[in-house]
C-alpha positions as a Python dict, from the first residue, in 0.01 Angstrom:
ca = {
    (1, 'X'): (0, 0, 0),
    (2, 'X'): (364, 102, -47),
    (3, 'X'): (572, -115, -328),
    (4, 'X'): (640, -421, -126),
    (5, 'X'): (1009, -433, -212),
    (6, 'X'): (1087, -114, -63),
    (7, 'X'): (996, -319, 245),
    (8, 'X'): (1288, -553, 253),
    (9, 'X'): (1511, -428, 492),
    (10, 'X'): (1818, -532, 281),
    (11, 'X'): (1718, -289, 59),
    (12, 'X'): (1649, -26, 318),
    (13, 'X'): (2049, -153, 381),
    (14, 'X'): (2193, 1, 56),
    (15, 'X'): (2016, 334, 147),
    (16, 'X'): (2222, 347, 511),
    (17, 'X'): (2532, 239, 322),
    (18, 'X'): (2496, 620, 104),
    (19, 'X'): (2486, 781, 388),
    (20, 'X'): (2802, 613, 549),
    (21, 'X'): (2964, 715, 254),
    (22, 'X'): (2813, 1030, 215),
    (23, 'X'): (2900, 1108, 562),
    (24, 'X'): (2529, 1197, 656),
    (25, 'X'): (2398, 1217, 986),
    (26, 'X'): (2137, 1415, 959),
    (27, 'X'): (1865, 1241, 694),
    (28, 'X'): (1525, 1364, 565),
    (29, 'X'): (1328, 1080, 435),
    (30, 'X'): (1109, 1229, 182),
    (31, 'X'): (743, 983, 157),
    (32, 'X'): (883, 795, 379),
    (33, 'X'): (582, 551, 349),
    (34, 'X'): (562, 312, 674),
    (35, 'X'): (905, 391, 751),
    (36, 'X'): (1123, 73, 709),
    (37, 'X'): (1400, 252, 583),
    (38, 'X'): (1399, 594, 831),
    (39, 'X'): (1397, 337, 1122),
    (40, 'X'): (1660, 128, 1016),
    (41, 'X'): (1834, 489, 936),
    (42, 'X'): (1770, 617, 1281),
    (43, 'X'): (1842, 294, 1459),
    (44, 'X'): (2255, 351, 1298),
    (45, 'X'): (2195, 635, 1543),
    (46, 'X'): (2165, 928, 1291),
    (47, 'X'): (1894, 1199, 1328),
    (48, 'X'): (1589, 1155, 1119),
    (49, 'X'): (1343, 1306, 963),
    (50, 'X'): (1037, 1125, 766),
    (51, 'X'): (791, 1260, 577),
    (52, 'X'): (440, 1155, 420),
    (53, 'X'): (126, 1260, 299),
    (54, 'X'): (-9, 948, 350),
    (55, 'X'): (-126, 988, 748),
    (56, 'X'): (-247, 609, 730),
    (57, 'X'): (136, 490, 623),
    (58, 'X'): (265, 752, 909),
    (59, 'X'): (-6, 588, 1133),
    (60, 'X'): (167, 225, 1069),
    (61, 'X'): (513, 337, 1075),
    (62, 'X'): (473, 467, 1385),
    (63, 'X'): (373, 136, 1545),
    (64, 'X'): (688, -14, 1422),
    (65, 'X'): (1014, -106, 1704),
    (66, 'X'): (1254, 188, 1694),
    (67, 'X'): (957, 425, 1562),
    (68, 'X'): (1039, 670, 1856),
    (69, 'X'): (1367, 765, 1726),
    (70, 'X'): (1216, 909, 1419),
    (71, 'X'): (1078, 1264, 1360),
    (72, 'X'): (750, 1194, 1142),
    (73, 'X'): (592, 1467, 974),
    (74, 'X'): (228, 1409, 802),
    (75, 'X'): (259, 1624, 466),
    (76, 'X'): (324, 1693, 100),
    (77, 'X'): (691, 1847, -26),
    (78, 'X'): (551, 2237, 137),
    (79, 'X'): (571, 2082, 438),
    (80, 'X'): (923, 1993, 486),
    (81, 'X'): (1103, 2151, 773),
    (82, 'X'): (1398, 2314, 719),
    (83, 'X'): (1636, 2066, 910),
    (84, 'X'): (1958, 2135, 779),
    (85, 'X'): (1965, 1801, 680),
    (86, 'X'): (2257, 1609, 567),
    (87, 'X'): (2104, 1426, 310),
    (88, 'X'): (1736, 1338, 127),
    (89, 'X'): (1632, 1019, -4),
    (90, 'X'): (1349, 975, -206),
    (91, 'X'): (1338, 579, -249),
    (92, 'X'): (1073, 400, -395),
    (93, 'X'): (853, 588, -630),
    (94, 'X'): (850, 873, -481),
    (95, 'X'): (1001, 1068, -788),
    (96, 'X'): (780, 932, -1013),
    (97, 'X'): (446, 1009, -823),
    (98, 'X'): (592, 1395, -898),
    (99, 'X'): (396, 1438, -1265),
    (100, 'X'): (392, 1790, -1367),
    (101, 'X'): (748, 1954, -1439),
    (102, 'X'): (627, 2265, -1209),
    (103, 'X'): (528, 1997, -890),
    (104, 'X'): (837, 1823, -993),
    (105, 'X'): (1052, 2213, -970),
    (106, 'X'): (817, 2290, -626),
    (107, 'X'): (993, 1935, -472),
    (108, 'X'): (1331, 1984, -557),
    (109, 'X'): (1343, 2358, -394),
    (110, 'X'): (1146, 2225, -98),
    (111, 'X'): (1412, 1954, -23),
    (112, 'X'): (1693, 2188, -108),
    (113, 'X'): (1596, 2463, 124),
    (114, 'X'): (1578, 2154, 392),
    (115, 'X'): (1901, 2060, 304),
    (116, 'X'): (2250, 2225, 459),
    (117, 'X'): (2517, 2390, 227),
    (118, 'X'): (2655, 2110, 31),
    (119, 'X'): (2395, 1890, 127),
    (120, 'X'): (2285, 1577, -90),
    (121, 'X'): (1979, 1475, -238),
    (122, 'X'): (1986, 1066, -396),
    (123, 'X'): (1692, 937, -516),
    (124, 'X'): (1618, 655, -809),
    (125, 'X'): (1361, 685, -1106),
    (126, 'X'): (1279, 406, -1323),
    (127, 'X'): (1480, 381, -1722),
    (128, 'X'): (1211, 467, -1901),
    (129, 'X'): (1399, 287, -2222),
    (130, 'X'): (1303, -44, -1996),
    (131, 'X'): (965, 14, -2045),
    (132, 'X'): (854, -130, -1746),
    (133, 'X'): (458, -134, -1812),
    (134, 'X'): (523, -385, -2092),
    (135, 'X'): (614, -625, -1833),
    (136, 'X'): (341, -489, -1593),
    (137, 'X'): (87, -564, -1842),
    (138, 'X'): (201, -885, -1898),
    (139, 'X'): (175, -1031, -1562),
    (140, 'X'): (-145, -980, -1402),
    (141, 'X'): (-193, -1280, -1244),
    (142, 'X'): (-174, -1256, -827),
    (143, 'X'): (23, -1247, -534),
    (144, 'X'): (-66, -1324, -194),
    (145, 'X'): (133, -1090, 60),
    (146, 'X'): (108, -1156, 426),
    (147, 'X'): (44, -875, 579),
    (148, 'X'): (120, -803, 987),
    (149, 'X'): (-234, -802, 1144),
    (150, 'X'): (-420, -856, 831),
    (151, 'X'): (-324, -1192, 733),
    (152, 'X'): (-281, -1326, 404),
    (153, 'X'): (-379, -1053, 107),
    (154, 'X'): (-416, -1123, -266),
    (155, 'X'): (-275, -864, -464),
    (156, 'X'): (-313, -801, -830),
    (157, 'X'): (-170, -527, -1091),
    (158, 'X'): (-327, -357, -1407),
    (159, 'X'): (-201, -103, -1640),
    (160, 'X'): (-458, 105, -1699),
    (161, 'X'): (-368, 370, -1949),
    (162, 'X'): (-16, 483, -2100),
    (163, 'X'): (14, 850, -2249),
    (164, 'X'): (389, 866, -2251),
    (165, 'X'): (574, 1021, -2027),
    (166, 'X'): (254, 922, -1798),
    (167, 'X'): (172, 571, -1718),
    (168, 'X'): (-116, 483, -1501),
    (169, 'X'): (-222, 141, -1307),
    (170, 'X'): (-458, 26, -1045),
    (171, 'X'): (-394, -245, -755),
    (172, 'X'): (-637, -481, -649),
    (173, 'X'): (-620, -562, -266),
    (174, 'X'): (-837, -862, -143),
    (175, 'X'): (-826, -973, 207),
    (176, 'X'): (-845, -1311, 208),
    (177, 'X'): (-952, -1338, 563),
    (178, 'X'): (-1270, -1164, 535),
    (179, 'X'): (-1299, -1101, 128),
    (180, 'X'): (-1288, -700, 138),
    (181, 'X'): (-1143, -539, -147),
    (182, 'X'): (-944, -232, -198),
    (183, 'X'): (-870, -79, -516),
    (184, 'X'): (-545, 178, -513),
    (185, 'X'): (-485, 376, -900),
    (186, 'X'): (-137, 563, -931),
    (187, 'X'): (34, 731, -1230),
    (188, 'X'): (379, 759, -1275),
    (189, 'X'): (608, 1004, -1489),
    (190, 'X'): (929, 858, -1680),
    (191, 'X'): (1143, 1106, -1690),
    (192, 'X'): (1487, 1025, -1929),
    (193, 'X'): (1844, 1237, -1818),
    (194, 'X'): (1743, 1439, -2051),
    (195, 'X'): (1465, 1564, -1860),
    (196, 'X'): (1666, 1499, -1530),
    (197, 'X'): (1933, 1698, -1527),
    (198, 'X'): (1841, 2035, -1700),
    (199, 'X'): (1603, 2036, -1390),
    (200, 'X'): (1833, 1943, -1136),
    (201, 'X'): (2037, 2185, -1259),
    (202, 'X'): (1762, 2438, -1217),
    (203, 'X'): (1724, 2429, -868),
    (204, 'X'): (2096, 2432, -768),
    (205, 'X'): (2156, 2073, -776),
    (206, 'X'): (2525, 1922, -890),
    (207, 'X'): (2510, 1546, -1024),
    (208, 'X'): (2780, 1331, -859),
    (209, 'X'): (2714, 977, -971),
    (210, 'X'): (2431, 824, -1170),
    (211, 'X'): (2419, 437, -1079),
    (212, 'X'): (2219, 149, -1141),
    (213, 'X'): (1985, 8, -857),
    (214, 'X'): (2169, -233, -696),
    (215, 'X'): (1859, -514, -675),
    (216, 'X'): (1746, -399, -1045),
    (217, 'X'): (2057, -356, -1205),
    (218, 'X'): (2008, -204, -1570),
    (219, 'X'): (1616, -92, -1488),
    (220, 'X'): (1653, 225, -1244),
    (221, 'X'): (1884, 554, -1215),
    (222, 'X'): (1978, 624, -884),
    (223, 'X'): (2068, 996, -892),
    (224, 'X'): (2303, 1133, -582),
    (225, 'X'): (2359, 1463, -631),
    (226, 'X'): (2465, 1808, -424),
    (227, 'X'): (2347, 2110, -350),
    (228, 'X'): (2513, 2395, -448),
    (229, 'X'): (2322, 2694, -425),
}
């Protein structure tokens, strides 16, 4: 299940409104997840790109209106074309799924050899001085999502270990129409500016502009930075 608020197309919104002022029309979507926001990207009329290694997500974004306009590709960071792109997003938590500094150094050279001279790469990564799986922790009760062609679906959240910079959790998925239940575990890394930046710098990224998430103002980094080499 992707996070559900990366579904809201007014968020998908603020992502289109970078690349206007990037000047972007060429955009790499990097885990794109079900595709909301490559869709509403492509449907601005730019060229896109999405990528996932999830092929179920790819499967569902590809059912989607405006799907068509979209170049989906079903893999991990090694299998980003090189596209030339304009710009790479990684929205969501797709940053954070990265946990080992050596994956994290493998992503940022994959998406910079897709990327054109100058190109950009903006993506957001939770404060970790918010310590969001306090408040995780704290609110476990449920909530039902309705879900296109599955009907209504209970979901509930549980941290299940925290070994700092590495927090883990599992979601519990029940369908309420026929009672099956689904069980997805994730771990996230929290990576500071401290850790941010030296690596960014590493692979031949410049930082730009370090702003706050727009819908969580004070709890995210959103990074948009350039590459230069």
């Amino acid at each position: 299940m992707p996070d559900a608020i990366f579904a809201h197309p007014r968020l998908a919104w603020v992502y289109v409104a970078i690349a206007g002022e990037l000047g972007a029309d060429r955009v790499l979507d990097v885990g794109c997840g079900t595709g909301c926001l490559a869709i509403e990207l492509a449907g601005t009329g730019r060229t896109v790109v999405g990528v996932d290694p999830a092929a179920a997500s790819l499967e569902v974004a590809r059912t989607k209106d405006g799907s068509d306009a979209v170049t989906w590709i079903h893999g991990d960071a090694a299998a980003i074309p090189a596209v030339g792109a304009d710009l790479a997003l990684m929205t969501g938590n797709v940053a954070q799924v990265v946990l080992t500094e050596a994956a994290w150094t493998q992503v940022l050279a994959a998406v910079g050899a897709a990327l054109r001279p100058r190109g950009y790469l903006v993506f957001e990564t939770r404060r970790p001085e918010r310590r969001a799986w306090e408040e995780w922790a704290a609110d476990t009760g449920p909530v039902t999502l309705d879900v296109p062609g599955q009907g209504p679906v209970e979901q509930r959240r549980e941290v299940t270990a925290v070994h700092l910079p590495l927090v883990s959790f599992r979601y519990t998925y029940t369908f309420l129409a026929d009672g099956a239940v689904i069980t997805s575990d994730s771990t996230l890394r929290f990576r500071d500016r401290g850790d941010l930046e030296p690596a960014l710098a590493g692979q031949g990224y410049r930082v730009l502009d370090v702003r706050d998430a727009p819908d969580r103002p004070g709890r995210e980094f959103v990074y948009i930075t350039e590459r230069t080499s």
